[in-house]
Residue frames as qw, qx, qy, qz and C-alpha x, y, z in Angstrom:
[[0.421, -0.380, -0.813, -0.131, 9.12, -21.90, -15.72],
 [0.252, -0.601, -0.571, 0.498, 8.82, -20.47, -12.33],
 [0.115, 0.141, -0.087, -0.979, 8.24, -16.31, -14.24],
 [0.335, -0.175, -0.548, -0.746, 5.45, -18.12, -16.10],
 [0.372, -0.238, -0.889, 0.125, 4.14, -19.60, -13.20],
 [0.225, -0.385, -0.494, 0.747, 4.08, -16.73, -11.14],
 [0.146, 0.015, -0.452, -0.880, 2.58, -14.87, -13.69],
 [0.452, -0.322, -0.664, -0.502, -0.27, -17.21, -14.13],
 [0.583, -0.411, -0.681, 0.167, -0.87, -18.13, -10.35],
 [0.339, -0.898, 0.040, -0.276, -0.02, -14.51, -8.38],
 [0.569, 0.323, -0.677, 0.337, 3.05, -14.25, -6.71],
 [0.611, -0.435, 0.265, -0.607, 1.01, -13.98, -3.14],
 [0.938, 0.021, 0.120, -0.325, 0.18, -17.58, -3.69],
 [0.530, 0.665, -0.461, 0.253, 3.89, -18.51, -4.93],
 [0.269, 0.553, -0.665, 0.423, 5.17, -17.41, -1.76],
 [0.721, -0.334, 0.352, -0.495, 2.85, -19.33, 0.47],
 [0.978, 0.023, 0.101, -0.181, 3.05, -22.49, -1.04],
 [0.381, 0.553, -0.571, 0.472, 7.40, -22.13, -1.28],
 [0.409, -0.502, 0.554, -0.524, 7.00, -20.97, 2.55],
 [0.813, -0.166, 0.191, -0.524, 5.28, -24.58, 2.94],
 [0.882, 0.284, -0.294, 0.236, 7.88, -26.69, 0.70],
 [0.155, 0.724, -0.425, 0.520, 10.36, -25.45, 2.88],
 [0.585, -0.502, 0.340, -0.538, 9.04, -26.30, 5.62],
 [0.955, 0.058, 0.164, -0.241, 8.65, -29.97, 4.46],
 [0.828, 0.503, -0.133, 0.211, 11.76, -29.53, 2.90],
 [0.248, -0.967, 0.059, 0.001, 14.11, -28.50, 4.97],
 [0.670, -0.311, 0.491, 0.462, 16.97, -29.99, 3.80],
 [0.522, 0.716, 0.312, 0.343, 16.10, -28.02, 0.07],
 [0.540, 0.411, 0.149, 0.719, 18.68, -25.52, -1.09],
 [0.066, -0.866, -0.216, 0.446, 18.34, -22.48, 1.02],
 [0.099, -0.466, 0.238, 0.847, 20.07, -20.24, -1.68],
 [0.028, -0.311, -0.758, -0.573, 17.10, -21.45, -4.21],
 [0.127, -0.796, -0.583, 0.096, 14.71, -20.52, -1.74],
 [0.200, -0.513, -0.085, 0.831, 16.41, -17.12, -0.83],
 [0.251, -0.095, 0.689, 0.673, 16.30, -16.73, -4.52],
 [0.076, -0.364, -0.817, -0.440, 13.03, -17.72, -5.43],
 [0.202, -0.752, -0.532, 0.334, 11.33, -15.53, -2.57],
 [0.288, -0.394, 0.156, 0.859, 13.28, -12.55, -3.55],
 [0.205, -0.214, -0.437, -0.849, 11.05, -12.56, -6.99],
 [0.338, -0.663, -0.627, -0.232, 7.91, -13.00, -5.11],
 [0.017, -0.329, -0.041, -0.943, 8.51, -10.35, -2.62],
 [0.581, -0.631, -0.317, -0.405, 5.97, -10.96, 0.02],
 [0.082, 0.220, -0.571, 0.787, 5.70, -9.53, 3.30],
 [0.648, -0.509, -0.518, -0.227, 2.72, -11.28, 5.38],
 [0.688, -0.671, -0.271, 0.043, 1.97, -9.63, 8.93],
 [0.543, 0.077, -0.215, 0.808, 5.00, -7.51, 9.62],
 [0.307, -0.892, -0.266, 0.197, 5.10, -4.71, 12.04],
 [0.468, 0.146, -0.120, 0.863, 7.57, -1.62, 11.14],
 [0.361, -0.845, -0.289, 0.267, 7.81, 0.65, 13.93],
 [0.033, 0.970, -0.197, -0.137, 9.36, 4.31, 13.40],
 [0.807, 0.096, 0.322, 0.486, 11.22, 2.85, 10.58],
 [0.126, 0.752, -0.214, -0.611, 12.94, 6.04, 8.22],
 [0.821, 0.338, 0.452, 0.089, 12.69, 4.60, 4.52],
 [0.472, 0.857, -0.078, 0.191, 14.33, 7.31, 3.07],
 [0.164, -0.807, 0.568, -0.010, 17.08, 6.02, 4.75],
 [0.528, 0.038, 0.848, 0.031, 16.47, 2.52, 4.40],
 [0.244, 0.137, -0.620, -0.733, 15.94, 1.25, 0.90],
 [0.672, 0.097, 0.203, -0.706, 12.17, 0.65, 0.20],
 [0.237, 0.059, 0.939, 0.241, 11.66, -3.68, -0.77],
 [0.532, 0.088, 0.046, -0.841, 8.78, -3.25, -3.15],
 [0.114, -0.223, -0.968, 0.023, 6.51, -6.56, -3.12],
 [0.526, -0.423, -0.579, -0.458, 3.48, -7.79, -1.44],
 [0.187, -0.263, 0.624, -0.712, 2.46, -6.19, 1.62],
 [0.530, -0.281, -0.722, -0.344, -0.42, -8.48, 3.50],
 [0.742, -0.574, -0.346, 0.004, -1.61, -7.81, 6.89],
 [0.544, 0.159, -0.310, 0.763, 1.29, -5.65, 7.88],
 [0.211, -0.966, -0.147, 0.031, 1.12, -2.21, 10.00],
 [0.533, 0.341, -0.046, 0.773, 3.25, 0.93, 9.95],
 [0.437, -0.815, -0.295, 0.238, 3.79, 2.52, 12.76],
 [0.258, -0.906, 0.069, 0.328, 5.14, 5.95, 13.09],
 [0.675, 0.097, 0.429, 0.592, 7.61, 5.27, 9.78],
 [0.177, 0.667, -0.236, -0.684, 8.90, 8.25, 7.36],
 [0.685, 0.339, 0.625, 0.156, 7.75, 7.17, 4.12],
 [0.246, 0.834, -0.031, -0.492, 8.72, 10.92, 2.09],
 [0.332, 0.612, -0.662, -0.279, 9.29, 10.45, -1.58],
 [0.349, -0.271, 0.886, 0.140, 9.48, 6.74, -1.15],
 [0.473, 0.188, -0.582, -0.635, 8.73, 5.53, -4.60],
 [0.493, -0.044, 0.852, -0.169, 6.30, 2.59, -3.97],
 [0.424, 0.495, -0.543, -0.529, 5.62, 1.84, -7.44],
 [0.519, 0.264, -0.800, -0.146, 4.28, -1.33, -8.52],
 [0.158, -0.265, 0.675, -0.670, 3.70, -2.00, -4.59],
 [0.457, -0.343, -0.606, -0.553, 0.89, -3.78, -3.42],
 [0.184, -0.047, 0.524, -0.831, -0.93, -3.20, -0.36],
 [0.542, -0.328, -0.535, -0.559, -3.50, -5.44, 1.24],
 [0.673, -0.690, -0.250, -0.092, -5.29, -5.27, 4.60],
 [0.626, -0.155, -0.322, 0.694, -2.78, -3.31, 5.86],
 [0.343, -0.912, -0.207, 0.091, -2.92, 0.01, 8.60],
 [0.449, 0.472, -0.044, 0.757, -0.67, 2.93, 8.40],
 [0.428, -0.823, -0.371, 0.052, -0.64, 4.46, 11.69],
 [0.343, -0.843, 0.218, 0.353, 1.19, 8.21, 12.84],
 [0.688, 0.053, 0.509, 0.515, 3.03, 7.62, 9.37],
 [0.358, 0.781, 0.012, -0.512, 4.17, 10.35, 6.70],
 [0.575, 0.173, 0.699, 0.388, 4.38, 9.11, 3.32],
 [0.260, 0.812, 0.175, -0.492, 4.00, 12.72, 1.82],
 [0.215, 0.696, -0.523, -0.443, 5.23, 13.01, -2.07],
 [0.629, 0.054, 0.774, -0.055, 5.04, 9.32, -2.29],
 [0.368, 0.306, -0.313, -0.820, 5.01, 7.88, -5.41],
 [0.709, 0.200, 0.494, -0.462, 1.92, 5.75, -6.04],
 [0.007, 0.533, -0.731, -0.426, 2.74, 4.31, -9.62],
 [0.791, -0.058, -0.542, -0.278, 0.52, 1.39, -10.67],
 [0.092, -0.071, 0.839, -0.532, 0.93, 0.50, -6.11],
 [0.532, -0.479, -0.609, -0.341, -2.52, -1.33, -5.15],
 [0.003, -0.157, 0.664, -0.731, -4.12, -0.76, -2.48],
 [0.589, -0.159, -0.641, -0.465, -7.00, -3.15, -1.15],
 [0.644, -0.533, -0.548, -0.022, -8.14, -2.62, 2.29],
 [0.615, 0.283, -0.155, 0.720, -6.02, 0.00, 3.26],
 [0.312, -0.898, -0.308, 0.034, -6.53, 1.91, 6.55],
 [0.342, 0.476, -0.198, 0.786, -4.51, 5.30, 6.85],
 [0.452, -0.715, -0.533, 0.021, -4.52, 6.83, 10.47],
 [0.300, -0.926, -0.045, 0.223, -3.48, 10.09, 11.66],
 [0.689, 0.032, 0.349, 0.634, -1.06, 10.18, 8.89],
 [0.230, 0.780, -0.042, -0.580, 0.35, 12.87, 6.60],
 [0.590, 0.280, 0.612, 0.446, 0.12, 12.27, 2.72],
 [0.278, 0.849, 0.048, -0.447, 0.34, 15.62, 1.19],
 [0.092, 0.645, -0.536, -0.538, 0.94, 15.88, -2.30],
 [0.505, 0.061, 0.857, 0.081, -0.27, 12.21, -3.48],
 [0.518, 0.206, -0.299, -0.775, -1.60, 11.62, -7.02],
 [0.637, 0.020, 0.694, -0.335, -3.67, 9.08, -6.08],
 [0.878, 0.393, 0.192, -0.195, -5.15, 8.44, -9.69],
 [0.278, 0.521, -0.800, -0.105, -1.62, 6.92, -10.46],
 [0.457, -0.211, 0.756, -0.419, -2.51, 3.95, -8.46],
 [0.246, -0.007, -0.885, -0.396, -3.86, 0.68, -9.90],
 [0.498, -0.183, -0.129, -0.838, -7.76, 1.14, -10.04],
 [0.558, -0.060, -0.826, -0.060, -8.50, -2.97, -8.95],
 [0.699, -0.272, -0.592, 0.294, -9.89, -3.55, -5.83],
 [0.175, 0.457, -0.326, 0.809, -9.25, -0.37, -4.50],
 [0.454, -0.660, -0.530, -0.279, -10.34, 0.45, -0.98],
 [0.252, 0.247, -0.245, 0.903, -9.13, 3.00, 1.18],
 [0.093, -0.860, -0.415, -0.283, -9.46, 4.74, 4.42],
 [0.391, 0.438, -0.252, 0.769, -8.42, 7.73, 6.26],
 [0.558, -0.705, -0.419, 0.127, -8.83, 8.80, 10.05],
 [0.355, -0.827, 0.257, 0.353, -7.30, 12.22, 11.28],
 [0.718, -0.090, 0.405, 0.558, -5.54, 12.41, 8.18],
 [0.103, 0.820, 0.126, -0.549, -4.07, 15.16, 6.22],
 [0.599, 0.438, 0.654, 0.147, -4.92, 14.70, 2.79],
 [0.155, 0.842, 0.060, -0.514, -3.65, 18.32, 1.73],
 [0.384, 0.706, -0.311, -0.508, -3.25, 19.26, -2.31],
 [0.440, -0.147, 0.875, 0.140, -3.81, 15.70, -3.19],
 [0.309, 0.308, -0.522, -0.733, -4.77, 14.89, -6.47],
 [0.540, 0.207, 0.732, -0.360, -7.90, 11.99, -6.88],
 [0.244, 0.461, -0.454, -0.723, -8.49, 12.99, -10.61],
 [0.807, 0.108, -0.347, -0.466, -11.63, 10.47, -12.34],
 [0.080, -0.125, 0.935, -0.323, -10.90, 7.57, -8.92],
 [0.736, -0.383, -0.480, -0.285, -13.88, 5.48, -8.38],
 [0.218, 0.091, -0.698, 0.676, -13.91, 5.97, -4.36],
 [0.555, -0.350, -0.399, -0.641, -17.05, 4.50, -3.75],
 [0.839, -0.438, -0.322, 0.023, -17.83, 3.80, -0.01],
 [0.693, 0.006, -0.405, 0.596, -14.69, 5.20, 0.79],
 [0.363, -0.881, -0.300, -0.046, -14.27, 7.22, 4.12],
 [0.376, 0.272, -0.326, 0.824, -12.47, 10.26, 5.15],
 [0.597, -0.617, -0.501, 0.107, -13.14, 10.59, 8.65],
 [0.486, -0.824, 0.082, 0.278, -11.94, 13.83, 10.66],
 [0.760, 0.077, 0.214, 0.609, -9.01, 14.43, 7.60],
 [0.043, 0.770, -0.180, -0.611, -7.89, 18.02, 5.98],
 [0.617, 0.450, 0.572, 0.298, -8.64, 17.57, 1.89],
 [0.028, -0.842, 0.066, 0.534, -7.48, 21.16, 1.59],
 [0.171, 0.714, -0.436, -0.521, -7.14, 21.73, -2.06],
 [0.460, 0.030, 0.873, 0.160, -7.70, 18.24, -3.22],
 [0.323, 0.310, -0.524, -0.724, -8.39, 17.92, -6.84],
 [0.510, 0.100, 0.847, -0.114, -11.47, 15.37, -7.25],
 [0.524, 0.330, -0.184, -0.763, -12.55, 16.32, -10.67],
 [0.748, 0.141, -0.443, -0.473, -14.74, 13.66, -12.54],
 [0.164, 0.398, -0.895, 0.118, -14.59, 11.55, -9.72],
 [0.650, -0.261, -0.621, -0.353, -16.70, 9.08, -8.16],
 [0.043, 0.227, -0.607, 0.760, -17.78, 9.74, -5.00],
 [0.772, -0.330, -0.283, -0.464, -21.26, 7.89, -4.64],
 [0.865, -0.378, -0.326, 0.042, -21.32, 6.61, -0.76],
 [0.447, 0.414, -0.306, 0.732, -18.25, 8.49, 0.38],
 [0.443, -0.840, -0.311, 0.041, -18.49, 9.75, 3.60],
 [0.426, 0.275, -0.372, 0.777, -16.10, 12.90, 4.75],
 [0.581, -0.705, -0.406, 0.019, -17.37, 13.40, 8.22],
 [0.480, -0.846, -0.068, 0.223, -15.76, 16.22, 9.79],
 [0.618, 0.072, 0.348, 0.701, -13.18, 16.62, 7.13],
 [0.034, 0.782, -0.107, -0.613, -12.22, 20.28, 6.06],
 [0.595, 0.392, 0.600, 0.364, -12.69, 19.97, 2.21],
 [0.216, 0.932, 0.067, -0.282, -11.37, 24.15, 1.61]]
């Protein structure tokens, strides 16, 4: 019951309205709840400061309003991942792998992501930007990245064939 639920209803929305029985409930089963969050996976508003992931095992879920400060993200597989309104700041998340990950309001700052094949990434909603970021031999291959801005980045060698780049802005970005 609760796979088909989540299924039908998002598990975003799952873990809010748990979080809320809980509350009311507070005498319910904590090892059902432990349980039942564990498949939903959401992470609402979290701050990780100059975390090292490739030491620490990546939780993939729902990210929501989080920030990542100064964190080593190399190689960390974030498959599947989902990423909304959340800020990546002084963060290197180079080789990453992007797998069907979402990303839906996503601000990247003064990060390094070299090597990314972005068109792995689930196409929904996308929205992405990038500030002082270095964006070298990334791969962008038929994206729809309409509106989206690369501000002051290094796109050195970036592969955008057949992409969509109506409204894009790459202000001051080095695109040799």
């Amino acid at each position: 019951f609760l796979a088909a639920w989540l299924f039908a209803h998002g598990r975003t929305r799952a873990a809010r309205l748990l979080r809320a029985h809980r509350t009311r409930n507070a005498h319910a089963p904590q090892k059902t709840y432990l349980y039942i969050m564990a498949a939903a996976s959401y992470f609402a508003d979290q701050t990780y400061e100059n975390q090292d992931f490739t030491e620490v095992s990546w939780a993939a879920g729902e990210y929501e309003g989080c920030t990542f400060v100064g964190c080593n993200l190399e190689r960390v597989d974030w498959s599947g991942s989902q990423f909304a309104d959340c800020t990546f700041r002084d963060c290197n998340a180079s080789l990453a792998i992007l797998h069907r990950a979402s990303f839906q309001d996503v601000h990247f700052e003064r990060c390094k992501l070299l090597g990314l094949r972005w068109e792995h990434v689930n196409p929904i909603g996308l929205a992405l930007s990038f500030r002082n970021c270095t964006l070298d031999h990334t791969s962008w291959y038929q994206m729809r990245l309409k509106k989206t801005r690369f501000d002051d980045s290094s796109l050195v060698e970036a592969d955008f064939t057949e992409a969509d780049l109506s409204e894009a802005n790459f202000s001051d970005t080095n695109l040799t």
